[in-house]
Backbone bond lengths (Angstrom), bond angles and torsions (degrees), N, CA, C in turn:
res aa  C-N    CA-C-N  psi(-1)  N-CA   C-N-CA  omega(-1)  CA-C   N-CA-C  phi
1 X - - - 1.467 - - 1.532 109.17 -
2 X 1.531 117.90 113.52 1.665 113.70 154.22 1.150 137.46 -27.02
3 X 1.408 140.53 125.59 0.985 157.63 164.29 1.706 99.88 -46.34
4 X 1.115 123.86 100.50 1.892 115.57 179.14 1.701 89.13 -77.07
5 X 1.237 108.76 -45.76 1.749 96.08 -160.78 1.237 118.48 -51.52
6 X 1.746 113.71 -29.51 1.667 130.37 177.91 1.679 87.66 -66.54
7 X 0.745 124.72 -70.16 1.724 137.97 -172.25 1.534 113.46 -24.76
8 X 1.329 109.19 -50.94 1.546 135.63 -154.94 1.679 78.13 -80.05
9 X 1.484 101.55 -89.74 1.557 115.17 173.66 1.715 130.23 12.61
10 X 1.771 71.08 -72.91 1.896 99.39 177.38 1.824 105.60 -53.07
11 X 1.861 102.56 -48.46 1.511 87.01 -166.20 1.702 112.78 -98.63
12 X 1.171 106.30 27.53 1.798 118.66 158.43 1.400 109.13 -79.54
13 X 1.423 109.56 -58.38 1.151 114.57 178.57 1.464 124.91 -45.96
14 X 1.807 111.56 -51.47 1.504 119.11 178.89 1.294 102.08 -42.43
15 X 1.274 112.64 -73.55 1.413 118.99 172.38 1.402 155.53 -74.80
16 X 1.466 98.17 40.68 1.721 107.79 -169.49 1.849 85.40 -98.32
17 X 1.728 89.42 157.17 1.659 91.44 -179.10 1.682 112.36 -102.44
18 X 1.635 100.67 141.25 1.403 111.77 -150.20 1.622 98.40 -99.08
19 X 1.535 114.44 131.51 1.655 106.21 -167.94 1.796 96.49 -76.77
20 X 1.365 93.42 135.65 1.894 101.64 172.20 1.259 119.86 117.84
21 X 1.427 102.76 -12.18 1.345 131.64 175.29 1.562 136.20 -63.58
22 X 1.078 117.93 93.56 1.884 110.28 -166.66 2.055 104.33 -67.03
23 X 1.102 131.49 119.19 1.761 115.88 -171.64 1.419 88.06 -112.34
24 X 1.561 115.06 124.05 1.408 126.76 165.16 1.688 105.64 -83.87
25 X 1.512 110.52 88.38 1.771 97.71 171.53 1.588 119.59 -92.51
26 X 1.258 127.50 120.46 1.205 139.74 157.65 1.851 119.17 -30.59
27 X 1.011 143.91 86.80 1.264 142.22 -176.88 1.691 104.55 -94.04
28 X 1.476 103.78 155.60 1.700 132.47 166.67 1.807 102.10 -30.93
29 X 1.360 117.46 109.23 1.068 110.32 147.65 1.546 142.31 -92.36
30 X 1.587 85.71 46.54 2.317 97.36 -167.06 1.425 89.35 158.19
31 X 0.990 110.78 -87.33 1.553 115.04 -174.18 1.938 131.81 -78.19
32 X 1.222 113.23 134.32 1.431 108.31 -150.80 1.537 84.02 -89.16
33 X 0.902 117.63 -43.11 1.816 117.86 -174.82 1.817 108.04 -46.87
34 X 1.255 113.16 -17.02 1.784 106.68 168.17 1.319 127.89 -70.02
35 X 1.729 100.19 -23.26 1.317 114.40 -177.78 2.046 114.20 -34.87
36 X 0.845 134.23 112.51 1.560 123.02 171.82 1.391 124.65 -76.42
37 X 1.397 120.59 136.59 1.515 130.36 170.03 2.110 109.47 -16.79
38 X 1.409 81.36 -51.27 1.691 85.39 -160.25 1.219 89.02 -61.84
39 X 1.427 131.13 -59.29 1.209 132.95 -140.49 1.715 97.32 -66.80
40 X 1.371 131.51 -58.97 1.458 126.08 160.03 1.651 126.95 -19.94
41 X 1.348 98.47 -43.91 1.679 111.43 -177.09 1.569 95.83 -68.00
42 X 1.352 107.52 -58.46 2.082 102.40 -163.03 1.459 101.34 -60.20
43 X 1.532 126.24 -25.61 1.910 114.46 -157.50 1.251 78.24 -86.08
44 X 1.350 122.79 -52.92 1.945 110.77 176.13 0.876 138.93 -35.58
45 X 1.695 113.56 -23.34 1.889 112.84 -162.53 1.677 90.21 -119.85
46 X 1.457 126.60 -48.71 1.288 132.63 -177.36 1.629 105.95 -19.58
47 X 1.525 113.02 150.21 1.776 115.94 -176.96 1.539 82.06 -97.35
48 X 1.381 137.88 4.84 1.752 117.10 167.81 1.623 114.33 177.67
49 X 1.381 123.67 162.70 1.483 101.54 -179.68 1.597 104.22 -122.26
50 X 0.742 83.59 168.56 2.147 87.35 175.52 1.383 86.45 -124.38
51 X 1.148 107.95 170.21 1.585 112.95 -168.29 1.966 92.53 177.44
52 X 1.541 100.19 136.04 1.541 96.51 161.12 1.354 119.68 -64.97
53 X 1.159 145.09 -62.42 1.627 133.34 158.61 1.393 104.98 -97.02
54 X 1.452 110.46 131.70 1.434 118.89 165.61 1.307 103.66 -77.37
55 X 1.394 136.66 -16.27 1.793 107.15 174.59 1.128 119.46 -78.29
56 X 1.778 125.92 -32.53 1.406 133.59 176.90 1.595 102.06 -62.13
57 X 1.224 97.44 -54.43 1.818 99.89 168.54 1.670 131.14 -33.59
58 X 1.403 90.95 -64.66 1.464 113.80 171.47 1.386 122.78 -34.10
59 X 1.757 97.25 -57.11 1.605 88.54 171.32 1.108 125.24 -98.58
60 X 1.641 131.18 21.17 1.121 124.34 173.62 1.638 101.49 -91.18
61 X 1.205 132.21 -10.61 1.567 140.07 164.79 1.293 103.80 -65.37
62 X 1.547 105.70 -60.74 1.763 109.86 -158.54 1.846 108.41 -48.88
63 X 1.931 95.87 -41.56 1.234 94.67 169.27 1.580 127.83 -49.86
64 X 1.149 111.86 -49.79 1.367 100.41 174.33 1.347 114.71 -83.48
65 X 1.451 154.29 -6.87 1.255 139.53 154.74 1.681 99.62 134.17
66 X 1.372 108.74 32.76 2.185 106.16 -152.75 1.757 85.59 -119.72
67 X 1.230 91.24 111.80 1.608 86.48 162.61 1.775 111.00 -109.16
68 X 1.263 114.74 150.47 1.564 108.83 -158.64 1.230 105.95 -147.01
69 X 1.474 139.72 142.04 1.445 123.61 160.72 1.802 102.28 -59.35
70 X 1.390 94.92 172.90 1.732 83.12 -175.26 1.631 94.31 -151.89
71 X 1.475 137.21 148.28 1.198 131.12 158.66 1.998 106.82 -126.64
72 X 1.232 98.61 158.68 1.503 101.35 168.82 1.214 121.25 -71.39
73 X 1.232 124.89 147.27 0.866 138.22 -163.21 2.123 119.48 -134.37
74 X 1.388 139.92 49.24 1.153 113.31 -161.17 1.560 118.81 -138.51
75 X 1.193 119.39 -157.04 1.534 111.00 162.12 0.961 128.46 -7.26
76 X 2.065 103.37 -86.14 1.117 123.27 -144.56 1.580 97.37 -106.13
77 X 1.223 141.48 0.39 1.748 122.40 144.68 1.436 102.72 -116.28
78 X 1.260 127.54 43.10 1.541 120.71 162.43 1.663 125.60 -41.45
79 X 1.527 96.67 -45.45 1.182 127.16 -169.83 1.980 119.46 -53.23
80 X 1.305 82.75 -64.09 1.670 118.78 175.73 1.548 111.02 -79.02
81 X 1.348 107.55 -21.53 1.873 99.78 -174.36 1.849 94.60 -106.85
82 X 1.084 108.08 -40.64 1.946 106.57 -178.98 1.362 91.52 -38.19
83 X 1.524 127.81 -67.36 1.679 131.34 -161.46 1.514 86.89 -39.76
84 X 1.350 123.33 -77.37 1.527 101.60 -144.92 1.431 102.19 -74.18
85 X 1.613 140.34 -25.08 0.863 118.76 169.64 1.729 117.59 -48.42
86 X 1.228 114.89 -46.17 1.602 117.09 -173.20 2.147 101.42 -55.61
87 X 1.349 96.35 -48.64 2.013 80.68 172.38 0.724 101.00 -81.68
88 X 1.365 166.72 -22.11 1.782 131.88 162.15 1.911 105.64 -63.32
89 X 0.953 128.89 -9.05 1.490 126.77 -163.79 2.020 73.02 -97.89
90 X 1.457 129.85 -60.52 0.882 132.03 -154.88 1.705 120.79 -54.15
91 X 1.494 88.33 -38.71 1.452 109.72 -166.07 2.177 100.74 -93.22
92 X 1.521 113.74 30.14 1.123 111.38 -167.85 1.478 156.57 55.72
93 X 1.507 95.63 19.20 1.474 110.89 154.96 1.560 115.43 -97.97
94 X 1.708 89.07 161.45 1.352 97.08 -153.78 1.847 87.25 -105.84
95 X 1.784 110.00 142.72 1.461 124.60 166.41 1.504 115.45 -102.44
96 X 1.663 111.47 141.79 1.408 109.24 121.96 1.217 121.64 -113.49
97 X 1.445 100.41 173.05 1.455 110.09 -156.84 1.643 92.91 -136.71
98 X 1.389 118.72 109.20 1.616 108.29 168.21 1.486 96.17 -153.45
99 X 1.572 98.58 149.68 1.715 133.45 162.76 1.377 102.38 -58.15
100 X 1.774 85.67 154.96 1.728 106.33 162.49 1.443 114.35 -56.15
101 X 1.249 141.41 -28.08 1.322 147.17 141.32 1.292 142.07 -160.11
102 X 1.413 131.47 140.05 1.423 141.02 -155.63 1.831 107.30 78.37
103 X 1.652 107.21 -141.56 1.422 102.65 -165.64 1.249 124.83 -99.93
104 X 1.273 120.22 119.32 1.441 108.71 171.61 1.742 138.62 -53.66
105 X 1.453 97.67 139.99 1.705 112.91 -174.42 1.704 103.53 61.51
106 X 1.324 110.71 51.67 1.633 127.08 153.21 1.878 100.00 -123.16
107 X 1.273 114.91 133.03 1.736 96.00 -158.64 1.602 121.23 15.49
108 X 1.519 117.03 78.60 1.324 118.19 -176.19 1.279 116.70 -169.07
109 X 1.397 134.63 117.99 1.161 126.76 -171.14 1.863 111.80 -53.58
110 X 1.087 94.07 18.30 1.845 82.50 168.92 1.439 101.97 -87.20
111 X 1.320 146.16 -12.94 1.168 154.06 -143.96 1.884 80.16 -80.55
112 X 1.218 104.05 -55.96 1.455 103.81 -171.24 1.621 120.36 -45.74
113 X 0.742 115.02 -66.38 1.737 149.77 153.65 1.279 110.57 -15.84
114 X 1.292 117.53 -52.82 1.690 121.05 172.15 1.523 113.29 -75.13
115 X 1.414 109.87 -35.66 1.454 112.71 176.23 1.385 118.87 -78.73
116 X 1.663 114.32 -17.41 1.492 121.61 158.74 1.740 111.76 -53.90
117 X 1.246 100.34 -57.70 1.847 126.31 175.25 1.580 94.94 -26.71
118 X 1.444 101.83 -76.64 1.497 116.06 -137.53 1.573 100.93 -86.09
119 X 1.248 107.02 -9.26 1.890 118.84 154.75 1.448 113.99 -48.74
120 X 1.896 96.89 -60.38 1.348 101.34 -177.63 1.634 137.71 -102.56
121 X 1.638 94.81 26.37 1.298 106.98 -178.75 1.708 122.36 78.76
122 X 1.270 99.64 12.27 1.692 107.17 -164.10 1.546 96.15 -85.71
123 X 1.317 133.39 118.78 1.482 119.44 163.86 1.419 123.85 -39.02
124 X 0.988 92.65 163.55 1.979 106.34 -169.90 1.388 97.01 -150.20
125 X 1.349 141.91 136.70 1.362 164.54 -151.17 1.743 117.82 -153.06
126 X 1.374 126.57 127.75 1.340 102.82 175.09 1.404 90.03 -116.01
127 X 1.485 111.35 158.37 1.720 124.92 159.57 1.472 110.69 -92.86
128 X 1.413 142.15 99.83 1.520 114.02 -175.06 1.445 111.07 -82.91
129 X 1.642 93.14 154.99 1.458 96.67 168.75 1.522 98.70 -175.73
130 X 0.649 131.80 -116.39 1.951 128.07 -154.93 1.353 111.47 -71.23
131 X 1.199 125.67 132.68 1.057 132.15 160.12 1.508 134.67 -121.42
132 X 1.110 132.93 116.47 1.620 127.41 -164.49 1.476 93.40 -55.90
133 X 1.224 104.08 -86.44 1.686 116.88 177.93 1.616 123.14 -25.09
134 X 0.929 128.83 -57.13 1.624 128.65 161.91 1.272 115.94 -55.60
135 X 1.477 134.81 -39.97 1.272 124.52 -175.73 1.483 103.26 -77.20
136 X 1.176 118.60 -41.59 1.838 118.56 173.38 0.914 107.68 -63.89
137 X 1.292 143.00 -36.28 1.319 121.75 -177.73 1.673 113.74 -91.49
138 X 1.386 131.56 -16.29 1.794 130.85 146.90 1.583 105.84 -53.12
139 X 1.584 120.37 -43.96 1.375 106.53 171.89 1.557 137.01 -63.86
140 X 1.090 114.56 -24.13 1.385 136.43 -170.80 1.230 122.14 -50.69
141 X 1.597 114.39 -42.40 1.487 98.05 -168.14 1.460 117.21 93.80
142 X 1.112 124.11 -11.44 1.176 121.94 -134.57 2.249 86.20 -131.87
143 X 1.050 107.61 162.73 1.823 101.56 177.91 1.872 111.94 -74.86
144 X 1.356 98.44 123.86 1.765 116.85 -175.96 1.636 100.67 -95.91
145 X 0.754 140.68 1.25 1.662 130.17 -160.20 1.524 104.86 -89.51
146 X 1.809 116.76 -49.03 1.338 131.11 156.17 1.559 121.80 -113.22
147 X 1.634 104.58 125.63 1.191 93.37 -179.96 1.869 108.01 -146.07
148 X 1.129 128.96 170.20 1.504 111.81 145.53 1.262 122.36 -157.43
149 X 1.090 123.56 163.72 1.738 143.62 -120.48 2.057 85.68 -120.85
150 X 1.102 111.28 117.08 1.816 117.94 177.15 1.415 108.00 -116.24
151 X 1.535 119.55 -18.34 0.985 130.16 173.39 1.963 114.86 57.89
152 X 1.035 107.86 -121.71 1.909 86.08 -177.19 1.617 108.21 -106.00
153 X 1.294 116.58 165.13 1.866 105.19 -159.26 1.437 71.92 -121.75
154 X 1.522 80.74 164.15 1.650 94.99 -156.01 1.740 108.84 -90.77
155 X 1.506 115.29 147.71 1.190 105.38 170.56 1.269 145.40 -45.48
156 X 1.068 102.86 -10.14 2.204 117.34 178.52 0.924 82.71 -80.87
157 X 1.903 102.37 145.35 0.929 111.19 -161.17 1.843 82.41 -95.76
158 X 1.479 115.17 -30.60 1.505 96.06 -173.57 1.650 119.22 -75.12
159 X 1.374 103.20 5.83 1.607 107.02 -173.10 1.335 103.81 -91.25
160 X 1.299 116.75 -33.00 1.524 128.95 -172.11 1.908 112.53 -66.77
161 X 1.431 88.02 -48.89 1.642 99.28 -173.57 1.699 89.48 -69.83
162 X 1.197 117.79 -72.06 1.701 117.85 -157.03 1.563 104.87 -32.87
163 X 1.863 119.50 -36.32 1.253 106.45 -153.38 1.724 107.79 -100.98
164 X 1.867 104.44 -0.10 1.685 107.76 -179.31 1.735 76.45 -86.98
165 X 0.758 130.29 -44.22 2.007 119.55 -177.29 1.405 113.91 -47.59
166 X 1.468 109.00 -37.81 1.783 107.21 -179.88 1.670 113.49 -89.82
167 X 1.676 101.72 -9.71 1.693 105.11 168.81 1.312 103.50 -83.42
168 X 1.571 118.34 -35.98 1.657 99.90 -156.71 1.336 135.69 -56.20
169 X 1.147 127.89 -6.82 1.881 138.91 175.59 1.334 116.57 -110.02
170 X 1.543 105.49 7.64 1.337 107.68 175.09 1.809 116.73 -92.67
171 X 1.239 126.35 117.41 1.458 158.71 173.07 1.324 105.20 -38.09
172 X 1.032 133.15 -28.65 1.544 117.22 168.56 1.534 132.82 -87.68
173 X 0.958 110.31 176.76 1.802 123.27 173.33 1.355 92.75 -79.52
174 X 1.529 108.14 123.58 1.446 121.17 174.59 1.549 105.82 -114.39
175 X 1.097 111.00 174.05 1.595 116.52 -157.01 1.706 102.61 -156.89
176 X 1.646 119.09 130.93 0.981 126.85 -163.38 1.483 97.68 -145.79
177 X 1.520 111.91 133.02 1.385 110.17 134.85 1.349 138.91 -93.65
178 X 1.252 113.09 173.38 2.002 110.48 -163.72 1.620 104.16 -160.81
179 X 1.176 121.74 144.85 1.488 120.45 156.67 0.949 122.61 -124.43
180 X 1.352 114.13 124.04 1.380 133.82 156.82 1.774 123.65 46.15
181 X 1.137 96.21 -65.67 1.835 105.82 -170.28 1.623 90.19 -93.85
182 X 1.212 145.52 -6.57 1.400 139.16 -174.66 1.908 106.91 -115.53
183 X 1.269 111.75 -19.44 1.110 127.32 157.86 1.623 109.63 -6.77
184 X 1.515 110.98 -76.54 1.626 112.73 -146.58 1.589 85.63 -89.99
185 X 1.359 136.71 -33.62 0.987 128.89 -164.95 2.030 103.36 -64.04
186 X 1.008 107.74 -46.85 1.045 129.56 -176.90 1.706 105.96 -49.93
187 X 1.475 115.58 -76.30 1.487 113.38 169.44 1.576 124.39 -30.33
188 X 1.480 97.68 -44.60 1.771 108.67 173.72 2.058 111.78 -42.20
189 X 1.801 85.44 -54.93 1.581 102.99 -159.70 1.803 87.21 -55.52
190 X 1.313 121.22 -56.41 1.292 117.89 -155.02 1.710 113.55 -82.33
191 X 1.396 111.12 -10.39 1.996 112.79 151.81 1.174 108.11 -77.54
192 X 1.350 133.55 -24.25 0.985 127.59 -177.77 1.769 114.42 -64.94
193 X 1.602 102.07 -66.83 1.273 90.46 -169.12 2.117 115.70 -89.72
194 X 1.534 100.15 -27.75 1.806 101.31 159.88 1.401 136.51 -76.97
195 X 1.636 100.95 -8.90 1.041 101.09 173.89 1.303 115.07 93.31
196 X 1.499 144.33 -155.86 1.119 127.57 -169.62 1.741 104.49 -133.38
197 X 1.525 97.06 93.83 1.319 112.29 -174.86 1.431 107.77 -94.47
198 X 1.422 124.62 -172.03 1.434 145.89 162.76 1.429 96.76 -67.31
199 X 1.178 102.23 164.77 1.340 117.37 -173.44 1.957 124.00 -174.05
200 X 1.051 119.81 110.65 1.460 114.86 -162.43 1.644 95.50 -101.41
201 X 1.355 128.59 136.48 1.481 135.80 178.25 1.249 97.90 -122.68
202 X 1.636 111.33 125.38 1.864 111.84 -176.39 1.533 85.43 -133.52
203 X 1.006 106.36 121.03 1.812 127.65 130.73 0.899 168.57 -172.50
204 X 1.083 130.95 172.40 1.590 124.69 -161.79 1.153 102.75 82.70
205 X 1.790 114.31 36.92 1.767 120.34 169.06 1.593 118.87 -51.00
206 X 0.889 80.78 148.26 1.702 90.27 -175.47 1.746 133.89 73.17
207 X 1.349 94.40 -19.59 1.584 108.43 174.37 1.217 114.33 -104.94
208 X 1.714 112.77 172.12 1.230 126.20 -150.68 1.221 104.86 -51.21
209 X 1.551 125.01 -42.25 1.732 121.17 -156.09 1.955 90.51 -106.34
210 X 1.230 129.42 21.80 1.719 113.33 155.29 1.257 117.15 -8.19
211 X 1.661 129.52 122.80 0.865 108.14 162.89 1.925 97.80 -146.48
212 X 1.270 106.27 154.65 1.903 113.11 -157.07 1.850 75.87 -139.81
213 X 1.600 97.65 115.22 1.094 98.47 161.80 1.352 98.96 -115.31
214 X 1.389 127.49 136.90 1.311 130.05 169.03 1.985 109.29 -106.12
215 X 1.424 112.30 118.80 1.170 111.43 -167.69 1.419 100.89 -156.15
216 X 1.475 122.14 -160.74 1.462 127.05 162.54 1.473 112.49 -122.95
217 X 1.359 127.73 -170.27 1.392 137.05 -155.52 1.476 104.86 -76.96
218 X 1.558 101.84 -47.81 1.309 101.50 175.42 1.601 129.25 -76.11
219 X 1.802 104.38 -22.79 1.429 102.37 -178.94 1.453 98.17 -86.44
220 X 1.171 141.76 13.22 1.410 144.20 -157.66 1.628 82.04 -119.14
221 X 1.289 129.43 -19.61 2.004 111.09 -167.88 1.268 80.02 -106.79
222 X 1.509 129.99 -32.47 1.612 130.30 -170.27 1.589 100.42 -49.08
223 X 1.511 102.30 -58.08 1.701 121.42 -167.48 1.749 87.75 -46.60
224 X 1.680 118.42 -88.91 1.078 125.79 -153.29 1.818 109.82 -56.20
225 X 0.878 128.24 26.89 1.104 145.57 164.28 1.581 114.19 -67.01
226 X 1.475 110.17 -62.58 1.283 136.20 179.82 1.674 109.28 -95.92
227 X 1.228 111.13 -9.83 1.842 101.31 -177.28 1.406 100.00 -125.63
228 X 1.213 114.92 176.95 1.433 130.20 176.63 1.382 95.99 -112.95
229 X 1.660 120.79 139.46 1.121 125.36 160.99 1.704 123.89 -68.08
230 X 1.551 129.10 132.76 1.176 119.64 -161.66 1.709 94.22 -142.57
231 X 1.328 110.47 105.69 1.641 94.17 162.46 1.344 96.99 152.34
232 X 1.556 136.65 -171.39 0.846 117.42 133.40 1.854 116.27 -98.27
233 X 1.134 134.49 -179.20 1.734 130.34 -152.70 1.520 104.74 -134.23
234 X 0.991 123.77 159.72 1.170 129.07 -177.82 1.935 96.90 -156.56
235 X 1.794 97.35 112.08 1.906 97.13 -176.19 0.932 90.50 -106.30
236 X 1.311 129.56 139.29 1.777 141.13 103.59 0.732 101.71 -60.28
237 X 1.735 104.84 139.30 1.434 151.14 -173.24 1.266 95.15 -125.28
238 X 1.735 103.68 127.80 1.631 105.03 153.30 1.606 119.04 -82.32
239 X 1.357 108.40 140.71 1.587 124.28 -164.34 1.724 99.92 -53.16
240 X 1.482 121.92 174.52 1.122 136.93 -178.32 2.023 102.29 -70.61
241 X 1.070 116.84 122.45 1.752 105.43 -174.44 1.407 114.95 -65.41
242 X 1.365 123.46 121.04 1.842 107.09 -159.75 1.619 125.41 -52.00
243 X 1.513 104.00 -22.93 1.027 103.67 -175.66 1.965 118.12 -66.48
244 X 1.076 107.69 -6.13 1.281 138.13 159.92 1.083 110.98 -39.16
245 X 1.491 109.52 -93.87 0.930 142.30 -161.50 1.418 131.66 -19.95
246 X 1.567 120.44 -51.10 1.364 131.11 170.31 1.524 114.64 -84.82
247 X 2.036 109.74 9.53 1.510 103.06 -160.50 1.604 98.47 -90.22
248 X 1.196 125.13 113.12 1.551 118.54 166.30 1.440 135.21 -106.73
249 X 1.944 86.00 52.51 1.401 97.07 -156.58 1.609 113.94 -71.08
250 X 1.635 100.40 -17.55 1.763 112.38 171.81 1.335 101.65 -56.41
251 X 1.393 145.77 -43.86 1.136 125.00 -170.17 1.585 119.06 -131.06
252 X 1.336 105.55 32.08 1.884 98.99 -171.92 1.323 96.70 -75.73
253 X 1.700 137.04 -51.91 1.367 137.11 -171.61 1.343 92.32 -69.62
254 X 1.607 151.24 66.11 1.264 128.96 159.31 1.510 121.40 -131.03
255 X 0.831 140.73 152.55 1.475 128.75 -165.46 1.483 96.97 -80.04
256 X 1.205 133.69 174.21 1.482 131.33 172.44 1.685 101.17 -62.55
257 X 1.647 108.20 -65.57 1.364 103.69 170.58 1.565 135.77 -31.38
258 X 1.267 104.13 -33.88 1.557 110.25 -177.98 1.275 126.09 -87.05
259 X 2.225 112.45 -16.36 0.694 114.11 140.03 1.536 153.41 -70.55
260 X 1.515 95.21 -6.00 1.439 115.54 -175.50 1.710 82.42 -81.56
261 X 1.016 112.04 -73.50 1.624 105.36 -166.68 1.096 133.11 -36.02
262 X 1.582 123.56 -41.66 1.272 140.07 144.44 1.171 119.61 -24.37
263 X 1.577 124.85 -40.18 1.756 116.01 179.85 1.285 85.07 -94.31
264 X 1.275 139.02 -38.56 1.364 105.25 -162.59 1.742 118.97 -102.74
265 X 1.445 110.77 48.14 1.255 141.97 -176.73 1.336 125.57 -124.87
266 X 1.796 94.62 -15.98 1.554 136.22 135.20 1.247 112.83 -42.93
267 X 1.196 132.68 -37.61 1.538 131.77 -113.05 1.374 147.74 -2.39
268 X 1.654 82.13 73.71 1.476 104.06 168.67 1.342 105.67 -75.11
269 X 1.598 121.93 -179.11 1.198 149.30 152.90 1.814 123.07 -53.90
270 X 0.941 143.87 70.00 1.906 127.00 -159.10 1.547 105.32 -20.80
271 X 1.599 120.20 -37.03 1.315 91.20 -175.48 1.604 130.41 -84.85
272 X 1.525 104.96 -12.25 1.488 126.99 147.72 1.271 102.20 -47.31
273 X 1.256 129.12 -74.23 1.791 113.53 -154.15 1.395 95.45 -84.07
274 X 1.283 147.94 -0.98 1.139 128.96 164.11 2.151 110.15 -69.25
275 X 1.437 88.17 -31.68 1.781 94.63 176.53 1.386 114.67 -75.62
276 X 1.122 132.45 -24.78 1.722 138.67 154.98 1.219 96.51 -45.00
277 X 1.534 120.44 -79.04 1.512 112.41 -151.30 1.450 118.15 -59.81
278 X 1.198 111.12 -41.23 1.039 131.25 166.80 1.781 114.31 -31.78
279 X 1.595 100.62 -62.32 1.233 107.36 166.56 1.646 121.45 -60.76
280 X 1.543 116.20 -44.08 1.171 114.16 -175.25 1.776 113.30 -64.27
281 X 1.257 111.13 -36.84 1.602 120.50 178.50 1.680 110.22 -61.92
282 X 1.508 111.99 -52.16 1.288 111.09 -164.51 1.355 116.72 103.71
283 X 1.614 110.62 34.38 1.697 125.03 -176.33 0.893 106.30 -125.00
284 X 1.564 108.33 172.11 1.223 118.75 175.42 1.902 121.40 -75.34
285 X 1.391 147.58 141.89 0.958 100.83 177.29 1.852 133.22 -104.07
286 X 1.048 95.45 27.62 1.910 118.50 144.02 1.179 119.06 -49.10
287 X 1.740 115.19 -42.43 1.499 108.96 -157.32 1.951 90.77 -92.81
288 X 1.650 114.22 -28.90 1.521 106.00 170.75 1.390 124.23 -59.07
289 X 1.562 106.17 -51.43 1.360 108.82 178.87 1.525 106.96 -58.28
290 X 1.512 131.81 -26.25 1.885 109.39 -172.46 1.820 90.23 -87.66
291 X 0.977 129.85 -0.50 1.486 121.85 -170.81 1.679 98.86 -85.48
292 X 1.126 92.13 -50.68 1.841 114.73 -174.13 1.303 114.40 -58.50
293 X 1.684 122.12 -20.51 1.425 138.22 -163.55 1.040 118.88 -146.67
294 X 1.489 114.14 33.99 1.955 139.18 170.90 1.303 105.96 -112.33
């Protein structure tokens, strides 16, 4: 028979919190019942938390009974607040570090923060637990084995198009976030240039009104036709179909020029769509730009 007390012992120890320590905890993104044991123990023992808003923060402690010093944590003083977070981490107090919801520094200015850490040798720790992106993509329907995470595309409009052009032949389940009022615009951008794939729309995971629509690009603009978008969203995309992949039947009859025009009819940048073709041909793009400018 095991010794439980050695047992017990052993897993106090794993988990006692170590001063100097940055702790990335994963929090509830909808539902408070996801919250994990561990993750309760570190906001409990930690000497302070950083948090992107301390009021959303605030009361997700109060709920559980955790009172904490707390500092901000976000975007726009990442820069200026990481430093002093890194000398209090330096000078042997112990952090957590968590988002308004799910895991911190996965699309999140904690990303910064850890790479401040691991500059200066300061440990860094994660707690897992929620993830937007992983649970949408187990919900989906859609293939989990390869996938990758782009998180939100950027408001330019030429940054947005150039980079669904450098996703489109790519084979995996891709994964996007979106909000609400950018929603339909967004579906457009991605029939536009993938064409009219599958497509899984999750949100408001975990809470009362969840909802996983599994559809395609076009039955997804069909839908929002009649609904208002409400939430924030999280899409899986089904990957480019391989047989695809090597087909360049959009542009084999095209002059180089006409392919240049074509991306930038997109409205790309010329020196953007000169880097497509480039890519789409299998050249250098030196040899497009002197073709493009003879």
């Amino acid at each position: 028979m095991r010794n439980s007390g050695n047992r017990n012992a052993s897993y106090e120890d794993k988990n006692q919190i170590v001063g100097g320590t940055l702790y990335l905890v994963a929090t509830p993104i909808g539902n408070l019942s996801d919250i994990s044991e561990r993750a309760l123990k570190v906001l409990s023992e930690v000497d302070f938390v950083a948090a992107e808003d301390t009021r959303n923060s605030g009361k997700l402690l109060a709920y559980f009974g955790i009172s904490k010093p707390m500092v901000s944590y976000f975007e726009h003083n990442k820069r200026e607040r990481g430093l002093v977070i890194l000398e209090r981490l330096k000078n042997g107090e112990s952090c957590a570090l968590v988002t308004d919801a799910g895991t911190p520094a996965i699309s999140d200015p904690g990303e910064d923060l850890v790479v401040l850490c691991a500059e200066h040798n300061v440990p860094v720790t994660s707690i897992p637990g929620c993830s937007a992106v992983v649970n949408a993509l187990a919900l989906s329907a859609l293939p989990t084995g390869r996938f990758c995470f782009e998180g939100f595309l950027s408001t330019n409009k030429n940054e947005r198009m150039t980079r669904l052009n450098e996703l489109k032949n790519d084979t995996r389940t891709t994964i996007f976030y979106e909000a609400p009022h950018k929603l339909i615009k967004t579906l457009e951008d991605l029939l536009e240039i993938f064409g009219d794939r599958r497509v899984s729309l999750c949100r408001e995971l975990t809470k009362l009104n969840e909802e996983i629509i599994r559809t395609t690009f076009s039955g997804a603009l069909d839908y929002y036709k009649e609904a208002s978008p409400r939430g924030e969203y999280v899409l899986v995309v089904e990957g480019c179909d391989k047989s695809l992949v090597n087909d360049n039947s959009f542009w084999k009859d095209m002059t180089i020029n006409e392919h240049v025009d074509y991306y930038i009819s997109q409205e790309m940048k010329k020196m953007d769509a000169i880097k497509m073709v480039a890519k789409d041909r299998g050249v250098s793009k030196s040899e497009i730009y002197k073709e493009v400018n003879t």
